[in-house]
N, CA, C and O atoms as a MOPAC input file, in Angstrom:
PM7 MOZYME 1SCF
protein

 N     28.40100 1   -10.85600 1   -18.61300 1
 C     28.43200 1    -9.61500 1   -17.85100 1
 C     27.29900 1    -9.62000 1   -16.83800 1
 O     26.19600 1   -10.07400 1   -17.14100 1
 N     27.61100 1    -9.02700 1   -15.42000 1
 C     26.55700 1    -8.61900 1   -14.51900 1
 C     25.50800 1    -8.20000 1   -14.51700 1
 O     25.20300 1    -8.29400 1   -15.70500 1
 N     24.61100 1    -7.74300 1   -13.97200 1
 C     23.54300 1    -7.04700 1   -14.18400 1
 C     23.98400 1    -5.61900 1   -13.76000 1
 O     24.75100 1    -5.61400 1   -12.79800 1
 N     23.66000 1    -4.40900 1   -14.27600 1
 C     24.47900 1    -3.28600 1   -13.52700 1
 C     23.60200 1    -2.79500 1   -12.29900 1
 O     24.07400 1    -1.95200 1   -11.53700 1
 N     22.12200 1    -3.39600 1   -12.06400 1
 C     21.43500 1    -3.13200 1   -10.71100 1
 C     21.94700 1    -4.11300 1    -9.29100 1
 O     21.51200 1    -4.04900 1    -8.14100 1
 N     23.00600 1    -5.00300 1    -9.85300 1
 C     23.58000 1    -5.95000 1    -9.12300 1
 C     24.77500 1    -5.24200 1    -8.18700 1
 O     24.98700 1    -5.39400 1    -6.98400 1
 N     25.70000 1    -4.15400 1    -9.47200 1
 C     26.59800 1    -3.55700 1    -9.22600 1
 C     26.36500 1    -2.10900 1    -7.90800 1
 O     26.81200 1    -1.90200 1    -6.78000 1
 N     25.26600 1    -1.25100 1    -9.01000 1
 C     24.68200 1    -0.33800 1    -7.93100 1
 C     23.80200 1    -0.29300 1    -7.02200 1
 O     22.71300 1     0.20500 1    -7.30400 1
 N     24.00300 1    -0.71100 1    -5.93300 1
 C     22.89900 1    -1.03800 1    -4.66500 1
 C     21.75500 1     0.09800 1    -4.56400 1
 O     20.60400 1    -0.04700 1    -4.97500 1
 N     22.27300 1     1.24400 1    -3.95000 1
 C     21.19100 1     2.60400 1    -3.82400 1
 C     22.34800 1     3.54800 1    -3.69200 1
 O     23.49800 1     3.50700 1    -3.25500 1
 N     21.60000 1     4.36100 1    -4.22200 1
 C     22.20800 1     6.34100 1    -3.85100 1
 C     22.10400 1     6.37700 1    -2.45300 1
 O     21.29800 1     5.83300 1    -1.69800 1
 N     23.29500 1     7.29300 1    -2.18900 1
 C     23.09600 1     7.57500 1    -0.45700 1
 C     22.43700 1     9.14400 1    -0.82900 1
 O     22.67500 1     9.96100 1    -1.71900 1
 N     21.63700 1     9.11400 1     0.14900 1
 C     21.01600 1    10.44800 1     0.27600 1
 C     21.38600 1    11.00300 1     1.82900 1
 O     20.72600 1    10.85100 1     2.85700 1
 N     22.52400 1    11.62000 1     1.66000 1
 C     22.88800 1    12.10100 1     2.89400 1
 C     22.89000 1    13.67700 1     2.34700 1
 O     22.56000 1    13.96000 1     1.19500 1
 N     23.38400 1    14.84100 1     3.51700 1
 C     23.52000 1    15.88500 1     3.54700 1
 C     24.70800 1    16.23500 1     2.91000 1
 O     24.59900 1    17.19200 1     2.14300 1
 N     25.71900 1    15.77200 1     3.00100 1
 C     26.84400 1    15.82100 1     2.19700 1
 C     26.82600 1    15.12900 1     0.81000 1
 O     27.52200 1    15.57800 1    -0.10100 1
 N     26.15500 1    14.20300 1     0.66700 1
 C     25.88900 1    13.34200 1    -0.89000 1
 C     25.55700 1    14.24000 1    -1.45100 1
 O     26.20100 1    14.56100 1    -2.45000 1
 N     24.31200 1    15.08600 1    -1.00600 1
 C     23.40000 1    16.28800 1    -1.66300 1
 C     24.22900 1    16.84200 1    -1.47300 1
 O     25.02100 1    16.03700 1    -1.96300 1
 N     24.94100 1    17.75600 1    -1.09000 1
 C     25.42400 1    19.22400 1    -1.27700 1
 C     26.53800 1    19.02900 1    -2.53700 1
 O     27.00900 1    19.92200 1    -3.24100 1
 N     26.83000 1    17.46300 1    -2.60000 1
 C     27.85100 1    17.47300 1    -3.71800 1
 C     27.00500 1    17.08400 1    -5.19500 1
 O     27.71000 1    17.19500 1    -6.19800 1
 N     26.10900 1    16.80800 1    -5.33900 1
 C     25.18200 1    17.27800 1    -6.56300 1
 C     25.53000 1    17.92000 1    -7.91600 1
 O     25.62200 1    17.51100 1    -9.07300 1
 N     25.74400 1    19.53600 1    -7.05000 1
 C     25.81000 1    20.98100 1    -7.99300 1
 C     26.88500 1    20.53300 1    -8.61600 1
 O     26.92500 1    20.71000 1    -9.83400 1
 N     27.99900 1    19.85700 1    -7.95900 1
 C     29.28500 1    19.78500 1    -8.80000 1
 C     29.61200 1    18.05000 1    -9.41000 1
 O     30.62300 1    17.34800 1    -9.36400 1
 N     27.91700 1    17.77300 1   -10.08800 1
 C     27.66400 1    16.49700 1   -10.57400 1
 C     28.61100 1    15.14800 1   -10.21600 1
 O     29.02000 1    14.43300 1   -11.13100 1
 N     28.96300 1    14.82700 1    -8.62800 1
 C     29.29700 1    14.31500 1    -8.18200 1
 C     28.25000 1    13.23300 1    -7.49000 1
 O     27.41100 1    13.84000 1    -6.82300 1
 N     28.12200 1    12.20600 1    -7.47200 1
 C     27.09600 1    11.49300 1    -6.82600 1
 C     27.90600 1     9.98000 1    -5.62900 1
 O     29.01200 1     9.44200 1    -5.57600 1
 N     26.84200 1     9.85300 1    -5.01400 1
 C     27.53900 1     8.68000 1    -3.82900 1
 C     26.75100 1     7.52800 1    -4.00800 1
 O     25.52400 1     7.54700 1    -3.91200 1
 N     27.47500 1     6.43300 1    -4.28800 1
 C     26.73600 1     4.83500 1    -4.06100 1
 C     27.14200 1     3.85900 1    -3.34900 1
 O     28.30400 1     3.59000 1    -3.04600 1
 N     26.15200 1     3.29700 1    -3.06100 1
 C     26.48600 1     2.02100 1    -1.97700 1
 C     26.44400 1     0.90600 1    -3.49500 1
 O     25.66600 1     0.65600 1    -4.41700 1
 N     27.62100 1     0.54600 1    -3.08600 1
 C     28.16700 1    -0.50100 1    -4.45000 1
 C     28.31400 1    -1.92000 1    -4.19000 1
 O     28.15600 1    -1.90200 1    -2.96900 1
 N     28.48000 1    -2.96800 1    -4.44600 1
 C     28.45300 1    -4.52600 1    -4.37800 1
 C     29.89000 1    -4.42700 1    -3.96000 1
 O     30.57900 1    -3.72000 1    -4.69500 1
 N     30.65400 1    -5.13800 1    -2.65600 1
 C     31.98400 1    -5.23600 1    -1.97600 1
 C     33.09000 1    -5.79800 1    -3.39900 1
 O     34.26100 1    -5.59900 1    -3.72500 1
 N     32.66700 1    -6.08200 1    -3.59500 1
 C     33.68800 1    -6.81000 1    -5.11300 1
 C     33.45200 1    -6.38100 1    -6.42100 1
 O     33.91500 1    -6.88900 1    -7.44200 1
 N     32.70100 1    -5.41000 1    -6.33500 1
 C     32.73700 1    -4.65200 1    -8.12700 1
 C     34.00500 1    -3.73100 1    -7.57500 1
 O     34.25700 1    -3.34400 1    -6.43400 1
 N     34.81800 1    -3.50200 1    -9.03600 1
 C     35.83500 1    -2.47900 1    -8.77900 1
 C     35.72200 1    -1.04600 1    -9.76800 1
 O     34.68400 1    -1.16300 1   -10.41900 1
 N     36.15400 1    -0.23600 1    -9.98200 1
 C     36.04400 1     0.92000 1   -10.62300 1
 C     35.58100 1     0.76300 1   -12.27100 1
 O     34.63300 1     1.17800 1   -12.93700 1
 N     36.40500 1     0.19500 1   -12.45700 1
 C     35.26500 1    -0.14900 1   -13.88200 1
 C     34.27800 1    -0.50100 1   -14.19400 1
 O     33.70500 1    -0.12000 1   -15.21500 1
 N     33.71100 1    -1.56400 1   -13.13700 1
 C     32.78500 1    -2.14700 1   -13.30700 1
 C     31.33300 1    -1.33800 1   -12.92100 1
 O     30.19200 1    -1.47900 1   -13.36100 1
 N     32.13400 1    -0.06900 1   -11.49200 1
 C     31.05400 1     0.73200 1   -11.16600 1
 C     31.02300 1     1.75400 1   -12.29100 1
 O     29.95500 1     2.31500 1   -12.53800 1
 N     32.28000 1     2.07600 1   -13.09400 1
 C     31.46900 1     3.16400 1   -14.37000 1
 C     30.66000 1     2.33200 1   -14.98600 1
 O     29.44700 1     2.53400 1   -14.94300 1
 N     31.24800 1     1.13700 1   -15.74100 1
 C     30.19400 1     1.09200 1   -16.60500 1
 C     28.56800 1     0.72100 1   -16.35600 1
 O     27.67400 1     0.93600 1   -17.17400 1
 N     28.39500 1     0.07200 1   -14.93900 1
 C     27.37800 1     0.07800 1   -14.30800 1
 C     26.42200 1     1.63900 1   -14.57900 1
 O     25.45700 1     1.72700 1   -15.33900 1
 N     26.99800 1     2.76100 1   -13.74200 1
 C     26.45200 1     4.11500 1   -13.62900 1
 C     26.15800 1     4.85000 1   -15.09900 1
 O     25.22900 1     5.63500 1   -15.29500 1
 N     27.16200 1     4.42400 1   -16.11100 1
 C     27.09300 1     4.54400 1   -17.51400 1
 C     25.38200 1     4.04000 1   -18.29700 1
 O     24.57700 1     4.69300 1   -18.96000 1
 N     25.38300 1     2.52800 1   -17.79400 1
 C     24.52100 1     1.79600 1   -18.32900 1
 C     23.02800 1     2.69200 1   -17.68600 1
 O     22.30400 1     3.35300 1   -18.42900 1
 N     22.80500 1     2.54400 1   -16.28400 1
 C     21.75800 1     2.69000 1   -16.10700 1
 C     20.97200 1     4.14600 1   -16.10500 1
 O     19.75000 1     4.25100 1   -16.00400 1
 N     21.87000 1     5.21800 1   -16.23100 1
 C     21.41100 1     6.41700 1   -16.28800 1
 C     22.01500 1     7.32500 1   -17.23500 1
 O     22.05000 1     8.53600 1   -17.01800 1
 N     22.60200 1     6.66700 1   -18.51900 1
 C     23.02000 1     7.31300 1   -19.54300 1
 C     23.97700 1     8.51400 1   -19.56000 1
 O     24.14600 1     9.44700 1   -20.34500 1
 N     24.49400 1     8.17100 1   -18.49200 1
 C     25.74400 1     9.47600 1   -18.69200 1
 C     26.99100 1     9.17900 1   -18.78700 1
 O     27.37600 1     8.04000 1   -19.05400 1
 N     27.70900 1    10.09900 1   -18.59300 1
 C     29.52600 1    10.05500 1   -19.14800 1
 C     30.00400 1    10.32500 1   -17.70300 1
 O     29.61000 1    11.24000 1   -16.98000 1
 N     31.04600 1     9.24100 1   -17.36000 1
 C     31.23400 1     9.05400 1   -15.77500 1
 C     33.00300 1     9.76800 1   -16.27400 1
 O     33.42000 1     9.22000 1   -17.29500 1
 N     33.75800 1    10.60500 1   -15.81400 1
 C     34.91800 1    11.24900 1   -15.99300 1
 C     36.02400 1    10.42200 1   -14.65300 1
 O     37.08800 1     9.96100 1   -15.06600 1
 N     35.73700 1    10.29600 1   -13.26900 1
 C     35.90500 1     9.34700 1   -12.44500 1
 C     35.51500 1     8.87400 1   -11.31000 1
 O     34.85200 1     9.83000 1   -10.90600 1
 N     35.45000 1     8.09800 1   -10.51500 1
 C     35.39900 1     7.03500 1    -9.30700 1
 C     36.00300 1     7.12500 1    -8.43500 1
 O     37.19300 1     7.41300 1    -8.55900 1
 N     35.42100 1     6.91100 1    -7.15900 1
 C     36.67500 1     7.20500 1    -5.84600 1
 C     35.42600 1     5.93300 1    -5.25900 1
 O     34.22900 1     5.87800 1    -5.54000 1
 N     36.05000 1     5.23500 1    -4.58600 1
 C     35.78700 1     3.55900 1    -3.91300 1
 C     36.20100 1     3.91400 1    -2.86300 1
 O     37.15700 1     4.68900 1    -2.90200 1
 N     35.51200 1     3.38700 1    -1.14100 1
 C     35.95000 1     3.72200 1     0.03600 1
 C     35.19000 1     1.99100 1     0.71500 1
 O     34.09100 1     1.56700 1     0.35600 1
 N     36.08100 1     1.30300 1     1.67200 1
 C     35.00800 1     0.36400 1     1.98900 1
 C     34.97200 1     1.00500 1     3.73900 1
 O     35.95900 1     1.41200 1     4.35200 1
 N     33.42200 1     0.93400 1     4.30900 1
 C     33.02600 1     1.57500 1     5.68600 1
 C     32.98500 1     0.32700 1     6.33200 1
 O     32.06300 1    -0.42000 1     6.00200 1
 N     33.67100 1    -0.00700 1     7.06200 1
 C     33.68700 1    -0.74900 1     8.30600 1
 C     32.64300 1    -0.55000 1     9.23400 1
 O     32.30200 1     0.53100 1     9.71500 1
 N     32.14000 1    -1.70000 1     9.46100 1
 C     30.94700 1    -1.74900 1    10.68300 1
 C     31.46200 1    -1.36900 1    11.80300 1
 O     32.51700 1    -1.79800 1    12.27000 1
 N     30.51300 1    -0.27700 1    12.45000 1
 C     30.35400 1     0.07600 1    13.68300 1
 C     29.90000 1    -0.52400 1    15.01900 1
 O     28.81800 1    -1.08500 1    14.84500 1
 N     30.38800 1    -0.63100 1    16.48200 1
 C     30.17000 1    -1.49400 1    17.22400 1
 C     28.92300 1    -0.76500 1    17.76400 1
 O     29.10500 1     0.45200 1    17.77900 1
 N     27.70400 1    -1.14700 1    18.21300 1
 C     26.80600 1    -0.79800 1    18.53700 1
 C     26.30800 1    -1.97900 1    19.59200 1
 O     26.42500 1    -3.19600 1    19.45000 1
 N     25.73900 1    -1.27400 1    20.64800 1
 C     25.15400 1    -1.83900 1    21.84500 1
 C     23.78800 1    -1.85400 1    21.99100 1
 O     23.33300 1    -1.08400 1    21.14500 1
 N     22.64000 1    -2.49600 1    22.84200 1
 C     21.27300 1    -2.28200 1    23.53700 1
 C     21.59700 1    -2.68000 1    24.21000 1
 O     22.53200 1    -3.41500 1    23.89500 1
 N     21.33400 1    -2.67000 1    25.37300 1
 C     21.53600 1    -3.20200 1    26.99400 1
 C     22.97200 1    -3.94500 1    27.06600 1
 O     24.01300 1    -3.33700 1    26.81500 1
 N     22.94800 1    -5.08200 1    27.36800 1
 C     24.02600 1    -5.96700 1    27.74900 1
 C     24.49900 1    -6.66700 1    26.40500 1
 O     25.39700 1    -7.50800 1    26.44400 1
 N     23.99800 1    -6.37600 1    25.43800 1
 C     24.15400 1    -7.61300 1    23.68200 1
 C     24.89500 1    -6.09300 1    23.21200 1
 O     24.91100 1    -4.93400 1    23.62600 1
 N     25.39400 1    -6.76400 1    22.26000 1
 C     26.44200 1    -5.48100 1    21.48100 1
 C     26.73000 1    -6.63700 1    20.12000 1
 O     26.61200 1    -7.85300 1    19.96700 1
 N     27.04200 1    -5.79800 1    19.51800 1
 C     27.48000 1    -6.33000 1    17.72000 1
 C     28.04500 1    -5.89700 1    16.66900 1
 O     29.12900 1    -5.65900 1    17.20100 1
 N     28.18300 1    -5.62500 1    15.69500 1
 C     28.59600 1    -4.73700 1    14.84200 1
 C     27.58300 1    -3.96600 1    13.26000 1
 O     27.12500 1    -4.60700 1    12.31500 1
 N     27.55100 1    -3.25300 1    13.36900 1
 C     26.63400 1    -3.07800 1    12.03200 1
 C     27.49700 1    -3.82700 1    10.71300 1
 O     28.71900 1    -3.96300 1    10.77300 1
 N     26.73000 1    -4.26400 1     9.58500 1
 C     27.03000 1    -4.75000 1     8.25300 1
 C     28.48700 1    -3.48900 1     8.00200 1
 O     28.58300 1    -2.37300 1     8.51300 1
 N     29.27800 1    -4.05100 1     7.22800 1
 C     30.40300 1    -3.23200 1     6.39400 1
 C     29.87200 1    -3.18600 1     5.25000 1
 O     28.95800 1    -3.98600 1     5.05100 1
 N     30.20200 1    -2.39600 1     4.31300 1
 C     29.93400 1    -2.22700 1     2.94200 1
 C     30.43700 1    -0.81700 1     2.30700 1
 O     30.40500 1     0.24200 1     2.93400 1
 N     30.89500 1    -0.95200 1     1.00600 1
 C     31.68800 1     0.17000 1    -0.00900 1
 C     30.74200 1     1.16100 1    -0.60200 1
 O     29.71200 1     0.86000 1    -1.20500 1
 N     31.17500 1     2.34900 1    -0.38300 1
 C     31.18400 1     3.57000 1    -1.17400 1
 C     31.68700 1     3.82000 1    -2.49100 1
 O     32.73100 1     3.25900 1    -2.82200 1
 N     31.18300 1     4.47000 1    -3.17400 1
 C     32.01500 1     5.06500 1    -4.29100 1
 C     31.28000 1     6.66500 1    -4.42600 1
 O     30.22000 1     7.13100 1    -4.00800 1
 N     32.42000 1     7.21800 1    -5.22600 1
 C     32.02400 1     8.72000 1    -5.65000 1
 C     32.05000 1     8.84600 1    -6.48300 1
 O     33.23900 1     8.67300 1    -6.75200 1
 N     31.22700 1     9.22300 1    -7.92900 1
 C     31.00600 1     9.15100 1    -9.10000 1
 C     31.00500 1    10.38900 1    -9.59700 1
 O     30.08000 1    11.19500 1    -9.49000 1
 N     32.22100 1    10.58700 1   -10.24200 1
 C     32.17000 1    12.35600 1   -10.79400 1
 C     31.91700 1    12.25600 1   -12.19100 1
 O     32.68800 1    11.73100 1   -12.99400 1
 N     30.87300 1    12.74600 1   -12.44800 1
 C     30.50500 1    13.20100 1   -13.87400 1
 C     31.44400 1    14.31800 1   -14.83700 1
 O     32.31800 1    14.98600 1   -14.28300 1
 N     31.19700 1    14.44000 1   -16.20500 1
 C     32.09100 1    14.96700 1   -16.85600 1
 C     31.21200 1    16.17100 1   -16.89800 1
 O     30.15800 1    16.19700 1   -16.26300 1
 N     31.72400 1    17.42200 1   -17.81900 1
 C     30.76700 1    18.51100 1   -17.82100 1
 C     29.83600 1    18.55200 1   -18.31700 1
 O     28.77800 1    19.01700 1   -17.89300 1
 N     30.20100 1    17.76600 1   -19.94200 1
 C     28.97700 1    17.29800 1   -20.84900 1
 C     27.81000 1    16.85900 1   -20.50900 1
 O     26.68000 1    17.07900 1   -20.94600 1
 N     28.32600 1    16.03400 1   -19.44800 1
 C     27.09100 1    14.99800 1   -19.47700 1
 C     26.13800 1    15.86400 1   -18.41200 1
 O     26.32900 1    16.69000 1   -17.51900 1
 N     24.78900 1    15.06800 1   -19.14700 1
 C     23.78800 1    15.71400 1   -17.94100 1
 C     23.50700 1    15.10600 1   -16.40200 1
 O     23.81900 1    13.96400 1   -16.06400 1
 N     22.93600 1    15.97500 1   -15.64300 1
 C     22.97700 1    15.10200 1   -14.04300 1
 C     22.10800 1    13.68500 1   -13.52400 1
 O     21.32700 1    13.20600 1   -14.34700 1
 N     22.16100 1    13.40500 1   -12.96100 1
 C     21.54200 1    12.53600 1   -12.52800 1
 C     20.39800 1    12.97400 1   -11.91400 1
 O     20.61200 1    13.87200 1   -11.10000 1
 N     18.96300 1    12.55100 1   -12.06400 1
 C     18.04400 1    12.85700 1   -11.50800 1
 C     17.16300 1    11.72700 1   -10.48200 1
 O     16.09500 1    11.17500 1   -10.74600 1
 N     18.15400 1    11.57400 1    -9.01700 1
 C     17.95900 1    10.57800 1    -8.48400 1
 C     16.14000 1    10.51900 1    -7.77300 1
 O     15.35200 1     9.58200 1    -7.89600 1
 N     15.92100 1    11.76100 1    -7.09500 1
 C     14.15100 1    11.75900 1    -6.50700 1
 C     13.34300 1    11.85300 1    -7.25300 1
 O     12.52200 1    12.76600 1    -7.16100 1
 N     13.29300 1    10.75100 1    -8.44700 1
 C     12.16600 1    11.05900 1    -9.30900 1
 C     11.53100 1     9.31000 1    -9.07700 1
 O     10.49100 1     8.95200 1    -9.63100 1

């Protein structure tokens, strides 16, 4: 088995990541080839809670320019991690 810090890259801390919190929902930037199981039991392992389900999105790089050079930013997958009621939240700014 993987390492599950292999699986979960970082929490996104966006304005919308946060506002979905209250309703123990959380957002991760995940490894392109872990799939839904692998991200529960990952999120399971490292912060002891009860994951209810997963939503996986992969973000396509954006074309971005400076002067005359242009390129694309990195691609990489999302997931949405909904917690059950039981379980307690995640306490990611600590």
């Amino acid at each position: 088995m993987t390492d599950p810090h292999d699986i979960i890259l970082r929490p996104l801390i966006t304005e919308q990541a946060t506002s979905a919190w209250e309703e123990k929902v959380y957002t991760f930037e995940v490894a392109r080839k872990a799939n839904k199981v692998e991200i529960r039991k990952a999120v399971e392992a490292i912060f002891g809670v009860q994951v209810k389900s997963v939503r996986t999105s992969h973000v396509r790089g954006k074309l971005r320019r400076q002067g005359k050079n242009q390129g694309y930013t990195r691609s990489w997958k999302k997931a949405r991690v909904t917690l059950t009621e039981a379980s307690k939240p995640i306490e990611i700014l600590i």
